[in-house]
C-alpha positions, 0 to 999 in steps of 0.5 A, a space after each residue: 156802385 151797388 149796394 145791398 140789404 139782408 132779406 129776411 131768410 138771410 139772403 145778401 140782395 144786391 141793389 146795383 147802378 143798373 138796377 136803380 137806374 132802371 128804377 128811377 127810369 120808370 118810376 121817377 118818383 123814387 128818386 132818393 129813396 135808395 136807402 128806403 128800398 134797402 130797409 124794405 128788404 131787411 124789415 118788410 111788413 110783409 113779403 109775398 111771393 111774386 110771379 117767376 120765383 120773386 119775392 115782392 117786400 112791402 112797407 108802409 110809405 105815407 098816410 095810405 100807401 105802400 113802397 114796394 120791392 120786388 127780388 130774386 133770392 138763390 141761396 145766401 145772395 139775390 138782386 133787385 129787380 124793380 121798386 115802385 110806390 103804390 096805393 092799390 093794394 089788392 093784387 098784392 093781398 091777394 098773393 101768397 104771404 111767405 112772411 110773416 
């Protein structure tokens, strides 16, 4: 089973079984939060440009941090490579802000 969300360039990204297996994997603590993932992608705070052509989604999660999504989009359609929460912020702020 997969699911997916509109990026904001309009991009189908597709969050698949392997995926979030991988996710919950190394980030235990994002267990139940596929929907939050999903709604980052779709409407992101911010999205800024990750290393090798990803695109890394943030939205605020809590009282101080952050869910982070990071994707691959080509055309109309991408996928999910990883998803984790965090309360650092500075290697996030100081990347290239693509949106808004």
């Amino acid at each position: 089973m997969s699911d997916s969300a509109k990026s904001i360039s309009g991009a189908e990204i597709t969050l698949t079984d392997e995926r979030w297996d991988h996710i919950l994997h190394g980030h235990p603590e994002m267990a139940g939060n596929r929907n939050q993932i999903l709604r980052t992608i779709s409407a992101p705070l911010k999205v800024v440009e990750g290393g090798a052509d990803e695109l890394i989604a943030i939205k605020r999660s809590g009282r101080r941090g952050l869910l982070v999504v990071v994707y691959k989009e080509s055309g109309d359609s991408g996928f999910v490579i990883t998803a984790f929460r965090t309360t650092k912020t500075a290697s996030l702020d100081r990347r290239r802000q693509i949106w808004p």
